[in-house]
HTML snippet that shows the backbone in 3Dmol.js (N, CA, C, O; Angstrom):
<script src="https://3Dmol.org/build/3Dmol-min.js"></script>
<div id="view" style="width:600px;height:400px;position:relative"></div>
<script>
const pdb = `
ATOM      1  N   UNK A   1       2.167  -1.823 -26.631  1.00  0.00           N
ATOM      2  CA  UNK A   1       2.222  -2.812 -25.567  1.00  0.00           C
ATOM      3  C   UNK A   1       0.883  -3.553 -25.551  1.00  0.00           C
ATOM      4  O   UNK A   1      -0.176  -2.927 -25.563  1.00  0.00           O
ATOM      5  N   UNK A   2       0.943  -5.097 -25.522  1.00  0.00           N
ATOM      6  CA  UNK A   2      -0.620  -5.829 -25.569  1.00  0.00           C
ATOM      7  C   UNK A   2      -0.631  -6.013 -23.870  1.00  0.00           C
ATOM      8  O   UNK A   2       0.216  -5.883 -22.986  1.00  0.00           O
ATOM      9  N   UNK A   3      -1.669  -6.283 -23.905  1.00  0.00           N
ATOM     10  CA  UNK A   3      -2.968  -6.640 -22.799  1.00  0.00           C
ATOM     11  C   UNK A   3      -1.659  -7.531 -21.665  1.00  0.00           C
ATOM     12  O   UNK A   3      -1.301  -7.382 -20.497  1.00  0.00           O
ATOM     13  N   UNK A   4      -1.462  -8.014 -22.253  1.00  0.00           N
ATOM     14  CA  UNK A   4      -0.371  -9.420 -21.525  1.00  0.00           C
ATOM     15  C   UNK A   4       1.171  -8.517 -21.357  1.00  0.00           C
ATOM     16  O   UNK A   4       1.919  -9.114 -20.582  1.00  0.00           O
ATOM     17  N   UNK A   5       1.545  -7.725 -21.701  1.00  0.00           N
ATOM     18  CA  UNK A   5       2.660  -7.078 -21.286  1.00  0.00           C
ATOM     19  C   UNK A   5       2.564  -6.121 -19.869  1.00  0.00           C
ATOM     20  O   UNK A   5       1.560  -5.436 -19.672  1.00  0.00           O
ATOM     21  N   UNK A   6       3.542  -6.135 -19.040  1.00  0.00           N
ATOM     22  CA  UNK A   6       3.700  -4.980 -18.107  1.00  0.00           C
ATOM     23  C   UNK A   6       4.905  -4.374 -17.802  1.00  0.00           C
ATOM     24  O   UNK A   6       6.075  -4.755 -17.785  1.00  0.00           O
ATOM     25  N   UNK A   7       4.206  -3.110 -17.514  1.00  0.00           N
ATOM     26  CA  UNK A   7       5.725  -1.502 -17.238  1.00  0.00           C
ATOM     27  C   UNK A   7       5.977  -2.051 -16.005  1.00  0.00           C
ATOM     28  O   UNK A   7       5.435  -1.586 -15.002  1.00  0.00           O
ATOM     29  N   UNK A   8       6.838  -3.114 -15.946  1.00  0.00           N
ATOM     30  CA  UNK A   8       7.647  -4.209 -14.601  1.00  0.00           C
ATOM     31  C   UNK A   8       8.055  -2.142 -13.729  1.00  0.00           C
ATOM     32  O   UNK A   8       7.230  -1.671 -12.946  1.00  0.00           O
ATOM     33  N   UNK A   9       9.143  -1.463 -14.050  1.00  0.00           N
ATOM     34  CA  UNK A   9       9.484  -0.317 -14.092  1.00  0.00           C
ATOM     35  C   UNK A   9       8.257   0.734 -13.228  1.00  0.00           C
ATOM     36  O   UNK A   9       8.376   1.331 -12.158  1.00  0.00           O
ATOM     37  N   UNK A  10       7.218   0.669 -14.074  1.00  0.00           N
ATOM     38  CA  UNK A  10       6.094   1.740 -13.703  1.00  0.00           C
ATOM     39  C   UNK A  10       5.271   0.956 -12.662  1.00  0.00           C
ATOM     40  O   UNK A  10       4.569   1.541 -11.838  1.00  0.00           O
ATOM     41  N   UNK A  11       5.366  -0.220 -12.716  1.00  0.00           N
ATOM     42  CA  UNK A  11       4.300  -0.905 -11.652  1.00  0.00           C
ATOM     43  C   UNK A  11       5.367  -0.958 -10.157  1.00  0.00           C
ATOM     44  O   UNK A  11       4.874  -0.953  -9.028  1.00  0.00           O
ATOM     45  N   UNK A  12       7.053  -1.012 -10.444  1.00  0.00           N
ATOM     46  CA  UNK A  12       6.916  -0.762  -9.231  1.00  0.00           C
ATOM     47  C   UNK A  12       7.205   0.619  -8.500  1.00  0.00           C
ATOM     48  O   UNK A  12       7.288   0.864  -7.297  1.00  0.00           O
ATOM     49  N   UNK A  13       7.369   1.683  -9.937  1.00  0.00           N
ATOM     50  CA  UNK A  13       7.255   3.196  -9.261  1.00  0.00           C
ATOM     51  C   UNK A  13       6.162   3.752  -8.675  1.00  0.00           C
ATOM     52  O   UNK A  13       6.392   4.752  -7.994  1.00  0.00           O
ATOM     53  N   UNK A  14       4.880   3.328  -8.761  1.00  0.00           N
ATOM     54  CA  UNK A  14       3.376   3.233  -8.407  1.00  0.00           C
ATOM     55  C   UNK A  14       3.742   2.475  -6.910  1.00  0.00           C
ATOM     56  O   UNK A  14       3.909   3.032  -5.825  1.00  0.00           O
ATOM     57  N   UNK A  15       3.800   1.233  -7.183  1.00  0.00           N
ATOM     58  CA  UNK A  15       3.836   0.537  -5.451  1.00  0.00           C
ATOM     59  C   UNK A  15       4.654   1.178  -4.399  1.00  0.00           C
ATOM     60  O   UNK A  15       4.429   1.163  -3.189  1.00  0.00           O
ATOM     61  N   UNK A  16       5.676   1.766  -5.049  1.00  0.00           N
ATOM     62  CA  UNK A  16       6.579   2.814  -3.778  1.00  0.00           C
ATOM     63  C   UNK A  16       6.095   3.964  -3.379  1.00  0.00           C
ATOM     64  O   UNK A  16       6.259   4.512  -2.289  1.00  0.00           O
ATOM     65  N   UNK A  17       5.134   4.529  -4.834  1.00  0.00           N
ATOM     66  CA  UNK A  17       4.124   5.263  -3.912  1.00  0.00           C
ATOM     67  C   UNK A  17       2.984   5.254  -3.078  1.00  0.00           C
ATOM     68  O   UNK A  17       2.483   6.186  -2.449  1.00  0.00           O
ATOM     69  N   UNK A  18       2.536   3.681  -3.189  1.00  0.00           N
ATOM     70  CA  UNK A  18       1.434   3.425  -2.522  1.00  0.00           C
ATOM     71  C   UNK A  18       1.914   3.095  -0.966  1.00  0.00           C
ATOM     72  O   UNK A  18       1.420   3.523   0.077  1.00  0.00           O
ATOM     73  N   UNK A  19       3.072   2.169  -1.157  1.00  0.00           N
ATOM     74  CA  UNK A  19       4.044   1.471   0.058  1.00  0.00           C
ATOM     75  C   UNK A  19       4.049   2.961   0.791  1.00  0.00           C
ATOM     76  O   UNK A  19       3.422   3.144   1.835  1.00  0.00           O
ATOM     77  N   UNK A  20       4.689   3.835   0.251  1.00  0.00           N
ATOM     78  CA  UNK A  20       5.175   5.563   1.281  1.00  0.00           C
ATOM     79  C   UNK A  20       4.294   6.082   1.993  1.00  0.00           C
ATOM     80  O   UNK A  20       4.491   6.657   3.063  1.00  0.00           O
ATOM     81  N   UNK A  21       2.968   5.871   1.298  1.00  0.00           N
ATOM     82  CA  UNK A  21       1.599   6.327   2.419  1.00  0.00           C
ATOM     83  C   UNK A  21       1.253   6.063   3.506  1.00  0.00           C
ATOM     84  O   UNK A  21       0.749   6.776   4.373  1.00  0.00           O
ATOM     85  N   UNK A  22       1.670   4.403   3.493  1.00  0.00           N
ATOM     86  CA  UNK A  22       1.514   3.637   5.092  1.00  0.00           C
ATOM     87  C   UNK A  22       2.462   4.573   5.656  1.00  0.00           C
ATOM     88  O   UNK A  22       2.021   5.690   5.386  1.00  0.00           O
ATOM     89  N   UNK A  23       3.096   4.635   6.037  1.00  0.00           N
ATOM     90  CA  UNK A  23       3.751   5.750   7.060  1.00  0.00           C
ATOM     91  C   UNK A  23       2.454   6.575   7.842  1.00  0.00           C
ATOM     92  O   UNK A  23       2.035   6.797   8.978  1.00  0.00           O
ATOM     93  N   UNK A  24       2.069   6.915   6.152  1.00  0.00           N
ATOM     94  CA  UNK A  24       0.917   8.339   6.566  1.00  0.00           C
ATOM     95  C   UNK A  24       0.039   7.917   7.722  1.00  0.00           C
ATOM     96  O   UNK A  24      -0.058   8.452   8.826  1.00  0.00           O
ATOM     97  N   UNK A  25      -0.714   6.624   7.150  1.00  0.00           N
ATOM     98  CA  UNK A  25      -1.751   6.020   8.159  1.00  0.00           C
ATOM     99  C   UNK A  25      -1.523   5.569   9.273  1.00  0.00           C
ATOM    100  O   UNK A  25      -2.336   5.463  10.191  1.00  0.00           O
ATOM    101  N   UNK A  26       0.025   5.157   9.276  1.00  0.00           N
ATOM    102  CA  UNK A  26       0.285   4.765  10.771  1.00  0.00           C
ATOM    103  C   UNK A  26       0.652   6.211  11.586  1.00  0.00           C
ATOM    104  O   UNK A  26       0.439   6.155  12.798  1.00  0.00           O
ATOM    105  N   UNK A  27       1.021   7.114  11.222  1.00  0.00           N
ATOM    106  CA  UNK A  27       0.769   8.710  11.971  1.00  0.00           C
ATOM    107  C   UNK A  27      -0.447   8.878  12.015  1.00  0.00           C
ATOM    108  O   UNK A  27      -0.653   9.738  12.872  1.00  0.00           O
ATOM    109  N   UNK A  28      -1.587   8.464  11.475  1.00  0.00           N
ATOM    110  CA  UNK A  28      -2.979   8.928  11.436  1.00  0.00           C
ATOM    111  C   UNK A  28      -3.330   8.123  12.536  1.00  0.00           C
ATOM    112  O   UNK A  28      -4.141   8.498  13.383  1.00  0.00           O
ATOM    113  N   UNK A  29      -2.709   6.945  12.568  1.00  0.00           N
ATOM    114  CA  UNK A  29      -3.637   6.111  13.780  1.00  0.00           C
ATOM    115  C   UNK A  29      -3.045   6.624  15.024  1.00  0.00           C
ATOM    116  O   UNK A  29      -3.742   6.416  16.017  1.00  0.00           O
ATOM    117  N   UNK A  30      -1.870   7.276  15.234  1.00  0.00           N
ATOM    118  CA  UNK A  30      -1.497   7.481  16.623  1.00  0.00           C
ATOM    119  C   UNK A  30      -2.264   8.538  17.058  1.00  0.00           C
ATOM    120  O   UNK A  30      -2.089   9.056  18.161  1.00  0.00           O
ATOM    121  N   UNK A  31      -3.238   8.955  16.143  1.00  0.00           N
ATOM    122  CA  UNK A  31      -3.743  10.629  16.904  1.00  0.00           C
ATOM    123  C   UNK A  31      -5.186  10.266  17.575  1.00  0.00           C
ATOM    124  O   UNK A  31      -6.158   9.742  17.030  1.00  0.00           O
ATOM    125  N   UNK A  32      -5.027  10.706  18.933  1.00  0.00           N
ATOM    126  CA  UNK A  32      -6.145  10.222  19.420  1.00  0.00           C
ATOM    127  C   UNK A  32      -7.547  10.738  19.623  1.00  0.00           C
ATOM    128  O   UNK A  32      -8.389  10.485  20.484  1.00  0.00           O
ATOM    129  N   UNK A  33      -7.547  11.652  18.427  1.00  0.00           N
ATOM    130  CA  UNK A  33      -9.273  12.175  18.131  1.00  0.00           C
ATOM    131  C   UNK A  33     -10.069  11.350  16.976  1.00  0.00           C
ATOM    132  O   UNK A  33     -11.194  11.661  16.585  1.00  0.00           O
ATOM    133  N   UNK A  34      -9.435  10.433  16.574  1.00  0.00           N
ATOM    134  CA  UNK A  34      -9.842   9.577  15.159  1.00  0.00           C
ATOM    135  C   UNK A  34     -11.511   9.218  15.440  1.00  0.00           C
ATOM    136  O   UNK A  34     -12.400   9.346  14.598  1.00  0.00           O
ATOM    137  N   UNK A  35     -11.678   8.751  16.805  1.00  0.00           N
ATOM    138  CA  UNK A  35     -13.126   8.557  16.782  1.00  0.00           C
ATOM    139  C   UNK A  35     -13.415   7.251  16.127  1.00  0.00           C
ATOM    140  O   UNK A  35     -12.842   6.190  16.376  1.00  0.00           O
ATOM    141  N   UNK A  36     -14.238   7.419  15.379  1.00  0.00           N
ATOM    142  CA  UNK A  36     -14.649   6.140  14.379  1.00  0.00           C
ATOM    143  C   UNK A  36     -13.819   5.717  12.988  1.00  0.00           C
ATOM    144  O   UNK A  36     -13.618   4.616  12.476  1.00  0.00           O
ATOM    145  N   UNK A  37     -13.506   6.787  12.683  1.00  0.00           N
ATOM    146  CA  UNK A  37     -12.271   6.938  11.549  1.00  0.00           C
ATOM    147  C   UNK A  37     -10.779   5.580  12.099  1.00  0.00           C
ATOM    148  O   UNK A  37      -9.801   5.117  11.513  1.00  0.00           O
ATOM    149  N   UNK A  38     -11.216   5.453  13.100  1.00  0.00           N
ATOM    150  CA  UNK A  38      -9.731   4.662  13.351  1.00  0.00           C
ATOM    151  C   UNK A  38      -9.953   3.371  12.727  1.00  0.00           C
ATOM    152  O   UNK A  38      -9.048   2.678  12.262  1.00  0.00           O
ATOM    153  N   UNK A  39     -11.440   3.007  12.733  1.00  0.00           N
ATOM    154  CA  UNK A  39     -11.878   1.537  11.968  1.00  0.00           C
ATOM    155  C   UNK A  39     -11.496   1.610  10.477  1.00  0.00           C
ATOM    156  O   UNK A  39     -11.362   0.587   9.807  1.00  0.00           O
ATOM    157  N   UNK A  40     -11.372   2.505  10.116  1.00  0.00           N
ATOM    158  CA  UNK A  40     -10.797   2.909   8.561  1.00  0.00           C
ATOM    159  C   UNK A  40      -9.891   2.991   8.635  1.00  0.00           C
ATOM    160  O   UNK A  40      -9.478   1.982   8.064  1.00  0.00           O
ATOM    161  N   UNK A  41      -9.310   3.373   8.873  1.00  0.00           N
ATOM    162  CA  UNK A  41      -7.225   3.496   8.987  1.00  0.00           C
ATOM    163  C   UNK A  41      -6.900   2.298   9.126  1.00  0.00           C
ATOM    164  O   UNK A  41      -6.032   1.902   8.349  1.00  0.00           O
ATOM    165  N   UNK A  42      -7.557   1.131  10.313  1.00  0.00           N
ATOM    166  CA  UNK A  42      -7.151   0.282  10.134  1.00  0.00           C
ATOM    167  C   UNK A  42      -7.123  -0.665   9.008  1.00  0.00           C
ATOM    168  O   UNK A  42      -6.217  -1.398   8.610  1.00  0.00           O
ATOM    169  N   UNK A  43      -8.614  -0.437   8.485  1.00  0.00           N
ATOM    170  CA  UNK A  43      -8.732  -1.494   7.385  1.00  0.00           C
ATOM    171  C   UNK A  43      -7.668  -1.149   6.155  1.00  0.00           C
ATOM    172  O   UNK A  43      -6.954  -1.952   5.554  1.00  0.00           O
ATOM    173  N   UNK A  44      -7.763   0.079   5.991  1.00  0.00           N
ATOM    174  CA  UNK A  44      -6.404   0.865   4.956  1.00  0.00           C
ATOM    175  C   UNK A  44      -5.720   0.151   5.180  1.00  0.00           C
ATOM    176  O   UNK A  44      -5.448  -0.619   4.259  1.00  0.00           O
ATOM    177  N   UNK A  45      -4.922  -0.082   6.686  1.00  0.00           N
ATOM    178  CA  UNK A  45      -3.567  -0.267   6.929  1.00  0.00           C
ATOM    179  C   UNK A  45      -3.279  -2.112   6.533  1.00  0.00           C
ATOM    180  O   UNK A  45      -2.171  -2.604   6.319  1.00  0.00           O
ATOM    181  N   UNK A  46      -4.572  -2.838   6.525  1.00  0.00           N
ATOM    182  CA  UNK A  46      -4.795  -3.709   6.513  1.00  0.00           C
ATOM    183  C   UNK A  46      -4.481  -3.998   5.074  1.00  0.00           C
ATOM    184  O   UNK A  46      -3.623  -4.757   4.624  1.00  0.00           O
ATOM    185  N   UNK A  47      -5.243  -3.333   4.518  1.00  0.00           N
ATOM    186  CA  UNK A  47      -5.150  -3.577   2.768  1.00  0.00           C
ATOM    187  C   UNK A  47      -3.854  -3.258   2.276  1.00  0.00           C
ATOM    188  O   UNK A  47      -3.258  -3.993   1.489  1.00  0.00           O
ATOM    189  N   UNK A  48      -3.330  -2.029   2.778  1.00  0.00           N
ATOM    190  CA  UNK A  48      -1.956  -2.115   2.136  1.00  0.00           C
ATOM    191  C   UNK A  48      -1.008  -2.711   2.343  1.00  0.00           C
ATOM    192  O   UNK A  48      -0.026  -2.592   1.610  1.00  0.00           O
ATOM    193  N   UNK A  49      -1.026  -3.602   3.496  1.00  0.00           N
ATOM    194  CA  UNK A  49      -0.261  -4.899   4.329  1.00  0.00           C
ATOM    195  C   UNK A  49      -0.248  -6.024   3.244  1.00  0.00           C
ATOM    196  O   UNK A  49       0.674  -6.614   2.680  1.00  0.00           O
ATOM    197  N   UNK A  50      -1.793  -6.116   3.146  1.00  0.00           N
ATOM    198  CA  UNK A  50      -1.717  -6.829   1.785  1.00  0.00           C
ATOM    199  C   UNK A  50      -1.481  -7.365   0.483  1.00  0.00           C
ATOM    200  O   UNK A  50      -1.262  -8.480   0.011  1.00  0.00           O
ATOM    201  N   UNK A  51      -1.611  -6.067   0.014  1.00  0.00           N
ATOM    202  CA  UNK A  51      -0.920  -5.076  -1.022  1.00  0.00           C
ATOM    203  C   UNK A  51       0.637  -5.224  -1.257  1.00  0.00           C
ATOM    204  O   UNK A  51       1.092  -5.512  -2.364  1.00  0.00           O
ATOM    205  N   UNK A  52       1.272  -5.048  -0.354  1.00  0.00           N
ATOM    206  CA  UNK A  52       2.728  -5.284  -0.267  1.00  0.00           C
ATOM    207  C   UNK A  52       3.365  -6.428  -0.273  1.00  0.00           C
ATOM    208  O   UNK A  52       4.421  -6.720  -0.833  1.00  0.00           O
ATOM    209  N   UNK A  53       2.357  -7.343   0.670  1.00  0.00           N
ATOM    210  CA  UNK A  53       2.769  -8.662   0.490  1.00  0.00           C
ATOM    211  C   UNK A  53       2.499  -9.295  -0.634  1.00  0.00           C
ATOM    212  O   UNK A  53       3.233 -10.266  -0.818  1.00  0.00           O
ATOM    213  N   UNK A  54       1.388  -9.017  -1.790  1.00  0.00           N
ATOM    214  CA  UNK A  54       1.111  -9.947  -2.586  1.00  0.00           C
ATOM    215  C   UNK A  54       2.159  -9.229  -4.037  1.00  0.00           C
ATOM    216  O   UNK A  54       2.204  -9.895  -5.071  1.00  0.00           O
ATOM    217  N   UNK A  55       2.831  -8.057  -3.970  1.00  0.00           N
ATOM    218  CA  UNK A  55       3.557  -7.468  -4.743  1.00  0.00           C
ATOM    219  C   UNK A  55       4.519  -7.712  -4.262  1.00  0.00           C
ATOM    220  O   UNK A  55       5.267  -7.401  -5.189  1.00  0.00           O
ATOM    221  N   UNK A  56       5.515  -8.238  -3.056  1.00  0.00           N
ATOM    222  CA  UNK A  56       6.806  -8.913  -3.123  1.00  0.00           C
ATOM    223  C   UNK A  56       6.806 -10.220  -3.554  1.00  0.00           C
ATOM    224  O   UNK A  56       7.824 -10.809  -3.917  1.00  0.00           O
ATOM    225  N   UNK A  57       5.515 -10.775  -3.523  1.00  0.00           N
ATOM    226  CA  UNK A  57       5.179 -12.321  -3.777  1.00  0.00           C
ATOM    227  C   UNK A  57       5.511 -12.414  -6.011  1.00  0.00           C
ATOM    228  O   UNK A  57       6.105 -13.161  -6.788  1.00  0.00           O
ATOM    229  N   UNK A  58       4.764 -11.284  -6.086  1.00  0.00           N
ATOM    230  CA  UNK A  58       4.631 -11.343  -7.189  1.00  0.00           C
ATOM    231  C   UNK A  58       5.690 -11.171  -8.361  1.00  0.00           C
ATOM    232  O   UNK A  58       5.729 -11.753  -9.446  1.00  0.00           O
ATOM    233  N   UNK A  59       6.901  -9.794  -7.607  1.00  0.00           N
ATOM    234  CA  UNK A  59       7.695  -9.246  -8.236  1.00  0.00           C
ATOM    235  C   UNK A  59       8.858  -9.395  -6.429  1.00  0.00           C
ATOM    236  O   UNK A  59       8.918  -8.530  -5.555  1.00  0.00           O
ATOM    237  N   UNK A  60       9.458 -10.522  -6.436  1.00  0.00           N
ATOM    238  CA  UNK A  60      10.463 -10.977  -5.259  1.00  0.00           C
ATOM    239  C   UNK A  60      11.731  -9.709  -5.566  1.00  0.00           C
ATOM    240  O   UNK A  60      12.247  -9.138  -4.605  1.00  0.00           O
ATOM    241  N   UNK A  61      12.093  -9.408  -6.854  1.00  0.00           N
ATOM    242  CA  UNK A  61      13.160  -9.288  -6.617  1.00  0.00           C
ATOM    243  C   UNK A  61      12.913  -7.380  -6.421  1.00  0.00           C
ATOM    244  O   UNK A  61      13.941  -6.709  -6.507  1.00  0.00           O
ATOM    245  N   UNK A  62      12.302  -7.039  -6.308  1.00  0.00           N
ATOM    246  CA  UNK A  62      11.652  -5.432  -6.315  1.00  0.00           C
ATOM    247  C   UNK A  62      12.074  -4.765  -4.670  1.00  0.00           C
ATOM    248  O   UNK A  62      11.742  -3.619  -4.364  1.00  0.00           O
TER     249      UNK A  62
END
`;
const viewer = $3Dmol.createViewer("view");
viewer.addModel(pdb, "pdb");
viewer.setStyle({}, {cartoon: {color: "spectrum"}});
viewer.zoomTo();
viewer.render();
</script>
């Protein structure tokens, strides 16, 4: 496989595992001992918002 090819397949078995975690972080943010940690969860939650959107953008039909 060259440089310019992609596992269409493996890139989006990877994103469903990245996509499944948000769950995680949004249970992490409801717990209310997070403290300062919650500024991190959010930004996580932020990035993988991102993340998702620029991978339906990229691969629509996924």
């Amino acid at each position: 496989m060259s440089d310019t090819e992609f596992d269409v397949p493996g890139l989006q078995a990877r994103f469903k595992t990245i996509e499944s975690k948000r769950d995680s972080l949004i249970q992490l943010l409801e717990q209310p001992n997070l403290g300062t940690l919650r500024i991190d969860v959010n930004q996580a939650l932020e990035e993988i918002d991102d993340l998702i959107d620029e991978f339906k953008r990229t691969f629509p039909d996924s």
